[in-house]
N, C-alpha and C positions, 0 to 999 in steps of 0.2 A: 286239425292244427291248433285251432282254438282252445279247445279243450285242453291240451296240453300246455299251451303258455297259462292258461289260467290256474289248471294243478302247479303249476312251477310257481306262479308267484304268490300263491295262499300262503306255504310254508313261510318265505321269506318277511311277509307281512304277518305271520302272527308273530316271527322272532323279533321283529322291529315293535311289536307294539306290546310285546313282553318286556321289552328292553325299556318301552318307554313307562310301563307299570314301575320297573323296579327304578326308572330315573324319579319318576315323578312321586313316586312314596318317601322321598326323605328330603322333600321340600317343604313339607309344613303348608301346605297353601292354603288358601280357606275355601277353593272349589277343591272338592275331592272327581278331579277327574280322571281318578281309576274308577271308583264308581259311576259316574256320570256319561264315558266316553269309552273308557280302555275294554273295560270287562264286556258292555255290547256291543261291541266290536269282536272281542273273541268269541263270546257264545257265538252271533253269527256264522264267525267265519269258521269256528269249529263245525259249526251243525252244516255249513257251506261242504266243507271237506268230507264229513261223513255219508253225506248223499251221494258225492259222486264217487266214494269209493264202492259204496254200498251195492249188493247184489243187482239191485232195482236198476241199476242204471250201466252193470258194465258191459252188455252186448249193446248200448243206444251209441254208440260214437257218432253215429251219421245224424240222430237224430240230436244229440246234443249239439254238433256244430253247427245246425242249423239255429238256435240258441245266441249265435255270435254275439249281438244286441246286448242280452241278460248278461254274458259274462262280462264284456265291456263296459256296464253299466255296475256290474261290481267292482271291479276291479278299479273304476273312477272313484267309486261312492268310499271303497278303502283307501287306497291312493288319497284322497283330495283329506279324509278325514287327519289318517298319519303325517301330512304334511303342514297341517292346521295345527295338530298337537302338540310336534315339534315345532311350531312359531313359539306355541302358550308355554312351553318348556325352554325355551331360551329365555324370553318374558319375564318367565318366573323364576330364572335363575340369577337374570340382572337384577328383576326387584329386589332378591334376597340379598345380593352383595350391596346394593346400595344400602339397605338398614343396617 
């Protein structure tokens, strides 16, 4: 069951943090956090997705949702990050209107 909510929300979370690539490249800011945050975030969560498509791991269901832990501890550690970068990107859209 696990396993499945976890494949369900990788997709959604790379669109969101694609989305926040392309918001956050035409702010001009002086942290580049698409390099600093957005891009290791997708290697991650690509190389995330490619394991559990991968051969190696599609007869383990049982043993993956014993796992629970690890996915729920991803899915925070993206979660908590996307919702951080969407603060710095409102942030940094006020600071811009204000100059």
């Amino acid at each position: 069951m696990v396993d499945r909510v976890y494949k369900a929300d990788l997709p959604a979370l790379k669109k969101t943090l694609k989305n926040l690539k392309e918001d956050f490249s035409g702010l001009g800011s002086k942290t580049d956090w698409t390099e600093l945050r957005i891009d290791p975030l997708l290697k991650h969560l690509e190389s995330l997705e490619q394991l559990l498509r991968s051969d190696q791991f599609s007869d383990e269901s049982l043993r993956l949702t014993k796992g629970v832990k690890f996915f729920h501890s991803d899915l925070v550690y993206f979660k908590t990050n996307v919702k951080e970068l969407k603060k710095i990107l409102q942030s940094e859209r006020a600071h811009t209107r204000i100059k």
